[in-house]
C-alpha positions in Angstrom: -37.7 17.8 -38.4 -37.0 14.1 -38.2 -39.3 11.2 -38.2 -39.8 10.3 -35.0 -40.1 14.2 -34.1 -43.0 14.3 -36.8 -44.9 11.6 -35.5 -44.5 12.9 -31.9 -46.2 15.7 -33.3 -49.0 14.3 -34.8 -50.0 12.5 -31.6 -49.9 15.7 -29.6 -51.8 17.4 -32.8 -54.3 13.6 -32.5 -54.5 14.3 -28.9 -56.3 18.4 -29.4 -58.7 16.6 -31.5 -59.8 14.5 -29.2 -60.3 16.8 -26.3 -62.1 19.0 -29.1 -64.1 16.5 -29.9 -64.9 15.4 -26.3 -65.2 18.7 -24.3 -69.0 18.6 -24.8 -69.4 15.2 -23.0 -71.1 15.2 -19.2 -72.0 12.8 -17.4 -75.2 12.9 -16.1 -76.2 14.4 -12.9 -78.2 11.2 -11.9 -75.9 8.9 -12.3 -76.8 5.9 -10.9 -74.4 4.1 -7.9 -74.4 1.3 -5.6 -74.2 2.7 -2.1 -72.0 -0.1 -0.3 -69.6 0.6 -2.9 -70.0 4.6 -3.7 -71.7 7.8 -2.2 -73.4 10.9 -3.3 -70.6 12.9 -2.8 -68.1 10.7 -4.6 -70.4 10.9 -8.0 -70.9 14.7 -7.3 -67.2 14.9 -7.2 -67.0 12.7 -10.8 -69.1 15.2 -12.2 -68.8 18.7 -11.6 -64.3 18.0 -11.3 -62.9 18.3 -14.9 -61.5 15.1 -16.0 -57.7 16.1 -16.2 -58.4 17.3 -12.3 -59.1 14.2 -11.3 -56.3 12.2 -9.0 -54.8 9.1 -10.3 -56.3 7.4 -7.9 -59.8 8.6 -8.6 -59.2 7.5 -12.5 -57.7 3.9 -11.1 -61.3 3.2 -9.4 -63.3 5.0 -12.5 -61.4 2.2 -15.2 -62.4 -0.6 -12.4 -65.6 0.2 -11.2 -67.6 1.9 -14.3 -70.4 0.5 -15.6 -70.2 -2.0 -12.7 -70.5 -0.1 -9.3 -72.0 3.1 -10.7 -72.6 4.7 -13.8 -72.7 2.8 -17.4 -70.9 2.0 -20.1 -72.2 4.7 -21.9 -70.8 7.2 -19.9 -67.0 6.1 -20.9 -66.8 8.6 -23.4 -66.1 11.5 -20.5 -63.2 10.4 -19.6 -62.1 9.2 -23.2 -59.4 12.3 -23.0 -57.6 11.5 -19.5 -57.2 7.8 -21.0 -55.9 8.8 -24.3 -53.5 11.8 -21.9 -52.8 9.3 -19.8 -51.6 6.5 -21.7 -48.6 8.5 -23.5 -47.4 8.0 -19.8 -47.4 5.2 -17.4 -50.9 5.6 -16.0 -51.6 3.8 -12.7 -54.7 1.6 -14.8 -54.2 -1.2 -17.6 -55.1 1.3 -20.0 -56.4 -1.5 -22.3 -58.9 -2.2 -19.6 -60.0 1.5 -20.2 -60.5 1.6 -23.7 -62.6 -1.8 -23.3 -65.2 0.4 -21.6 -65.6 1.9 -24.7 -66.7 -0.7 -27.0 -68.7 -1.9 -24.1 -70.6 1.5 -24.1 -71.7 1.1 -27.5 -69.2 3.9 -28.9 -71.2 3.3 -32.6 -74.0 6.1 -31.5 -70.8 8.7 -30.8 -70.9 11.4 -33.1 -68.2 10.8 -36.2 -66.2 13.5 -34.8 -65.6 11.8 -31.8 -65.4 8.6 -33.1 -62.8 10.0 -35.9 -60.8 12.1 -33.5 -60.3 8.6 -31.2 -59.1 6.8 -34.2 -56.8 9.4 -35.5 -55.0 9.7 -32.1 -54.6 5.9 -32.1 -53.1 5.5 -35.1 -51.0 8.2 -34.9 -49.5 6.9 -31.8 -49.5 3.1 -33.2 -47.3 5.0 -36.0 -45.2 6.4 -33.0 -44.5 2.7 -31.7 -43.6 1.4 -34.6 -40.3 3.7 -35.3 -39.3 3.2 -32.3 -37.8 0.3 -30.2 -40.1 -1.6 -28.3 -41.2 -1.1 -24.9 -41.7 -3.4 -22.1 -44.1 -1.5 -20.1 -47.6 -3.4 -19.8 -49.5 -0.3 -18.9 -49.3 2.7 -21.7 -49.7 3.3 -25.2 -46.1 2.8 -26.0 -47.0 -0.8 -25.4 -47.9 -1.6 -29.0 -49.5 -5.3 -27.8 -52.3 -2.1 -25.9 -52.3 0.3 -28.9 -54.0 -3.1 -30.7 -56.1 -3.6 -28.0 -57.3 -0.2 -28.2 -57.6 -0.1 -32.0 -59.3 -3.3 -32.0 -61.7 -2.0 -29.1 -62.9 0.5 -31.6 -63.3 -1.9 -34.6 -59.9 -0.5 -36.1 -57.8 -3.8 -36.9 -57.8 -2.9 -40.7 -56.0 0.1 -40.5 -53.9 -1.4 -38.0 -52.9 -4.3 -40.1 -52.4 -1.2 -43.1 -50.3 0.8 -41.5 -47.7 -2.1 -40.3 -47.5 -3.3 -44.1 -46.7 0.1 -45.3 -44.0 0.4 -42.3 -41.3 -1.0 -43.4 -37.8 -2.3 -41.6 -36.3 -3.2 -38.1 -38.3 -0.3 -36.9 -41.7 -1.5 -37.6 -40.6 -5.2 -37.3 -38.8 -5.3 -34.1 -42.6 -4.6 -32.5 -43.7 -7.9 -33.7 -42.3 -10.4 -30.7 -43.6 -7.8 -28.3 -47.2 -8.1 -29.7 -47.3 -11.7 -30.4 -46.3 -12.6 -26.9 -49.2 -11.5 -25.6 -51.2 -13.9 -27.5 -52.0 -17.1 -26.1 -53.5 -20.5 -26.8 -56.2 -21.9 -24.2 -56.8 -25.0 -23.2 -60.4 -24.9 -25.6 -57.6 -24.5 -28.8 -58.5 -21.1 -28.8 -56.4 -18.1 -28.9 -56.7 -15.1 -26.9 -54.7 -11.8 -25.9 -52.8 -11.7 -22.7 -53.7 -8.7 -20.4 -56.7 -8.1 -22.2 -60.3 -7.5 -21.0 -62.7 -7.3 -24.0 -63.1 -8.9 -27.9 -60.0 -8.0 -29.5 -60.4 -9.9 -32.7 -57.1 -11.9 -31.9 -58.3 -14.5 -34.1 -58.3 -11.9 -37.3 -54.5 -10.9 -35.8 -53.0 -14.9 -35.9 -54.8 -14.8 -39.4 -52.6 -11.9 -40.6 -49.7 -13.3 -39.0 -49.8 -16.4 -40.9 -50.4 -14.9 -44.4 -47.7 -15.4 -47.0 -46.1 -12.1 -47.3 -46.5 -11.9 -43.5 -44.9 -15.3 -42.3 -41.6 -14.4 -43.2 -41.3 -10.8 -41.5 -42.5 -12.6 -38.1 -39.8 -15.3 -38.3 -37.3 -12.9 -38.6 -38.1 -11.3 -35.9 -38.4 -14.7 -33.9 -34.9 -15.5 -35.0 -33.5 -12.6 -33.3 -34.9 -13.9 -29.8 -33.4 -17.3 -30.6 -29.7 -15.4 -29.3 -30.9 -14.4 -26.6 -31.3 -17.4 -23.7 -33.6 -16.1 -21.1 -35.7 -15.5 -23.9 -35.3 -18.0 -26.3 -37.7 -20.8 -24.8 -40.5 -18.8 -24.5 -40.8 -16.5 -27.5 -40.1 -19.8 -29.8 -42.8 -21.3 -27.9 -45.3 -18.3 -28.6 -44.4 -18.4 -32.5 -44.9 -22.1 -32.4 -48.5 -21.5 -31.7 -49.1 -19.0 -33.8 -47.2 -19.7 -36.6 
């Protein structure tokens, strides 16, 4: 079996975990809802339909609306498997918007199996990113700018920043322009993540970036950009900022 076979496999292995982990979770059957926005029968349906029944569309409002129109934070951690499912494909959410319901839903009183089995899958998947070109889509988990979102959401940046510097090549560096163009430098001199919708440490990412043994990996990978001329302007504008 090849590399990028074997990683494949250990996200689909990560992936049971987690719905091991989560099949317990239920949401509760009082679930609390704002009537302009939601009915009886719509929060019935949330709770008694399993969560990989649900319709995309159903899932779209759920990432939107939860926490805010009905429900709480709290109750992210149902539908922790359809986003983790989901974002291996090109769900119809930002699925970095979904995983910021978790750290909003205080995801520290989960149990450590849950908690582990959400981390593992991450990481196995951030592991699956980085052997493989990158992607341009701003929605899934092959998006490796999302799977540090998500790792990040879930107070993982250390093991992120551990597994990139034991990756080693193209195939781990050629990731690095996709994630550092979505950081961005506002107008109060501070920098933030593009597309992103909760605390995702950026600051302790642009500190990584700028280290030593760091530095040099990132310029390569800026150089590359430098033949390309639609792309050129921007990207050496991006690792002006942060570099």
């Amino acid at each position: 079996m090849n590399g990028a076979a074997g990683t494949r496999a250990d996200v689909e292995r990560a992936l049971r975990a987690v719905f091991a982990a989560f099949l317990h979770v239920e949401l509760p059957a009082n679930m609390p809802f704002c009537g302009h926005c939601s009915s009886a029968e719509y929060m019935e349906e949330l709770r008694t339909t399993p969560v990989m029944e649900l319709t995309d569309e159903t899932v779209f409002d759920v990432v939107h609306s939860l926490g805010l129109t009905f429900g709480s934070f709290s109750d992210a951690a149902h539908f922790v498997p359809r986003w983790c499912a989901d974002g291996l494909k090109e769900p119809v959410y930002e699925i970095a918007l979904a995983f910021s319901k978790i750290v909003q839903g205080g995801y520290h009183d989960w149990s450590q199996p849950m908690v582990e089995s959400l981390r593992n899958f991450l990481m196995a998947q951030e592991v699956d990113v980085l052997r493989h070109e990158p992607n341009s889509d701003l929605t899934s988990l092959r998006n490796i700018s999302n799977v540090y979102q998500c790792l990040a959401s879930i107070d993982s940046v250390a093991q992120f920043f551990s597994t990139w510097e034991s990756s080693c090549g193209d195939a781990t560096d050629a990731n690095l322009p996709e994630l550092v163009s979505n950081i961005e430098l506002g107008s109060d001199g501070r920098f933030t993540m593009r597309y992103s919708w909760t605390d995702v440490k950026v600051d302790q990412l642009v500190a990584w970036l700028r280290l030593d043994r760091i530095r040099p990996r990132v310029e390569r990978a800026a150089a590359r950009y430098a033949r390309h001329d639609l792309l050129a302007a921007p990207m050496a504008a991006v690792y002006a900022e942060v570099v």
